[in-house]
N, C-alpha and C positions, 0 to 999 in steps of 0.2 A: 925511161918513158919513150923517148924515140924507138928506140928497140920493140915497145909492144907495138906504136903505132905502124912500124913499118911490116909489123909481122900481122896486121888488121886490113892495109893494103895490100900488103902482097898477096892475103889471100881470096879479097874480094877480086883485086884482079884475077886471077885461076878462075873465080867463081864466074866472071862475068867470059872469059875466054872460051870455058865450053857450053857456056848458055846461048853464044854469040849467034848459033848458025841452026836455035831452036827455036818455033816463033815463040812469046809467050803471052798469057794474057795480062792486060795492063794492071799496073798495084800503083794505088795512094803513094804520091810520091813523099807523103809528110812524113818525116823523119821518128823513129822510134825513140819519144822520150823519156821514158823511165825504163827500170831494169827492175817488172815482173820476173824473169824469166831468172833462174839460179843455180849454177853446177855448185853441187858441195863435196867433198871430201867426208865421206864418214871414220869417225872414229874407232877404231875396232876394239873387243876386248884385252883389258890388258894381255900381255903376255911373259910368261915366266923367262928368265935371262938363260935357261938349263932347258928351253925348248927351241929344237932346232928343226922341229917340221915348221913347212914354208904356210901363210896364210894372206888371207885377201882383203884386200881392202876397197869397200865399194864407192864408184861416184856414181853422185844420181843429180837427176836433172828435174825443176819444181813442174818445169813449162813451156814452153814455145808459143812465137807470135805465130798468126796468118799468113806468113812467106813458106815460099821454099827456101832451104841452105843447102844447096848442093855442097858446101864444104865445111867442115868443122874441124878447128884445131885448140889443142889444150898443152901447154906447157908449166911440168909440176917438177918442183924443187927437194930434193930429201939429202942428208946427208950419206954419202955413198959408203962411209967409212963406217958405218954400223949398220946400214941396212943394204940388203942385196936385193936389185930388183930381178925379178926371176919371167915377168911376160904381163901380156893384158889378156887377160878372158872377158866373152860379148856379156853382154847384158841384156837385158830385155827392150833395148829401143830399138827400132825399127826405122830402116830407109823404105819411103815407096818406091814400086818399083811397077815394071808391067812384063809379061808373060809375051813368047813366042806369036800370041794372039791377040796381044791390047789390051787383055785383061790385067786389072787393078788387084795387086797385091804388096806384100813388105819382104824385107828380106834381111839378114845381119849387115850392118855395113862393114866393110874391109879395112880394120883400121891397121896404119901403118906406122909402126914404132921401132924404135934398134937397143933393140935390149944390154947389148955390149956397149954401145957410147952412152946411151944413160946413166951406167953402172960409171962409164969413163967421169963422163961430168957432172955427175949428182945432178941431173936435170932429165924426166921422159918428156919426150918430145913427141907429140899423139895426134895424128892428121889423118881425116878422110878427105878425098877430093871423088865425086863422081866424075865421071868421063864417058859418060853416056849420051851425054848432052842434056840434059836435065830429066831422063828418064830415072835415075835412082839419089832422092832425096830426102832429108830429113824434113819434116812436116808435122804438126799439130795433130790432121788426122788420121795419124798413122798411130801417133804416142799411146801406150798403155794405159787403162786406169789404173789408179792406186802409184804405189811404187814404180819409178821410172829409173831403170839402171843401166845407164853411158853403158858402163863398161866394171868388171875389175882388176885389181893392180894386184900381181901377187906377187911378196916379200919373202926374205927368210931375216931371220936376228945373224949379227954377224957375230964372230967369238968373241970379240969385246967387248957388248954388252953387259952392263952392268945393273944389279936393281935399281929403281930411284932414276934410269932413267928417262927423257921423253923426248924422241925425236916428231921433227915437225913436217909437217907433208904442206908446204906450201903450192897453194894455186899458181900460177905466178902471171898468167896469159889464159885465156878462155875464147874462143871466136866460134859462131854461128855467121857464116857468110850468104851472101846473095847476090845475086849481080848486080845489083844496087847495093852499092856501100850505105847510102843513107840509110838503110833499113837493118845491115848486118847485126846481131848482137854481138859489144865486146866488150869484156872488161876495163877494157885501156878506156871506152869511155863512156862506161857506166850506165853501159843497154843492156849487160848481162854481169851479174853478181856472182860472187864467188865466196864460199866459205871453206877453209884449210880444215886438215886434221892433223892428228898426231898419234903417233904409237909409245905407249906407256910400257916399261920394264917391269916385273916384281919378280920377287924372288920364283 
C-alpha cells in the first residue's frame, strides 16, 4: 500500500511541476469522492496452448471527471514465465492538444513502457507525463463515444503452456493525475476502479 501511495504522489507531483509555470483556470477544490471513472482489463478469447501468433489484449476506460490529467500511469502484473509481453499499441483515447496556431485538437498520447524489464519483472509499467505545460492532456472532452480504448497489450503463449490453463492480468496501480492531488483519480484510494483480466488456454 505505501508503494501505490507513493507512486499517486510522485506522480501528482510531475503533474503539478509542469503545470507550475501555466496559469490555469480555478477548479472546485472539493475532493473526488467516489470512483465513477474505471480502467478494466479485457478478457480475451480463449486461446489454443499450439498457437503461437502474438495477440492483444484491450484496456478500456468507462470515463473521466471535469479536470485535466496531464499524467496518467498504470501498473499491470502477469506472470512472465508463460506469457511474453511483446509492446503497447494506441487505442482510441485521445490527449488535447493545440496546433502551431491555438487551434484546438487531440492527438495519440506517447505512452512510455520497457518492454524487456516488464518481461524481466512480470510487471508493465505504463506512464504518460505531458511536458508541454499543460497544453497536451487527457480530458473528458476530448474521450470518444462508445468504446474508450487506453491502449492495447500484445502477448505471445510461451512454450509452456499448457491446456486448462488461466493466467491473470492483474491491475495492480491506475492514476489519472492533476496538479491537485485532491482531485487525481487512483486506485490506491478508490477515485478510480479497476477490473483485472485473464487469459484462458485450451487445447
Amino acid at each position: 500500500m505505501k508503494k501505490l501511495i507513493f507512486s499517486v504522489l510522485l506522480i501528482a507531483a510531475m503533474a503539478a511541476a509542469v503545470y507550475i509555470t501555466t496559469p490555469r483556470t480555478s477548479i472546485d477544490p472539493t475532493p473526488v469522492e467516489a470512483a465513477s471513472a474505471c480502467v478494466t482489463i479485457e478478457t480475451p478469447e480463449k486461446k489454443s496452448r499450439s498457437d503461437r501468433e502474438s495477440f492483444t489484449v484491450d484496456v478500456l476506460l468507462s470515463a473521466l471527471e471535469d479536470d485535466d490529467f496531464p499524467a496518467a500511469s498504470f501498473s499491470l502484473g502477469f506472470d512472465s514465465s508463460k506469457l511474453e509481453f511483446i509492446g503497447l499499441e494506441d487505442g482510441n483515447v485521445m490527449i488535447s492538444c493545440e496546433d502551431a496556431d491555438g487551434n484546438a485538437g487531440a492527438e495519440t498520447p506517447d505512452w512510455d513502457v520497457n518492454v524487456e524489464v516488464s518481461n524481466e519483472k512480470g510487471r508493465i509499467n505504463i506512464m504518460y507525463l505531458d511536458r508541454s505545460g499543460g497544453n497536451r492532456v487527457f480530458s473528458k472532452s476530448v474521450l470518444p463515444d462508445g468504446e474508450k480504448l487506453l491502449f492495447k497489450l500484445r502477448f505471445a503463449l510461451s512454450d509452456g503452456a499448457q491446456s486448462g490453463d488461466i493466467y491473470e492480468l492483474d491491475m495492480e496501480d491506475a492514476v489519472f493525475a492533476t496538479s491537485d492531488e485532491s482531485r487525481s483519480l487512483s486506485s490506491a484510494n478508490g477515485t478510480l476502479s479497476t477490473r483485472n483480466g485473464r487469459i484462458v488456454v485450451g487445447d
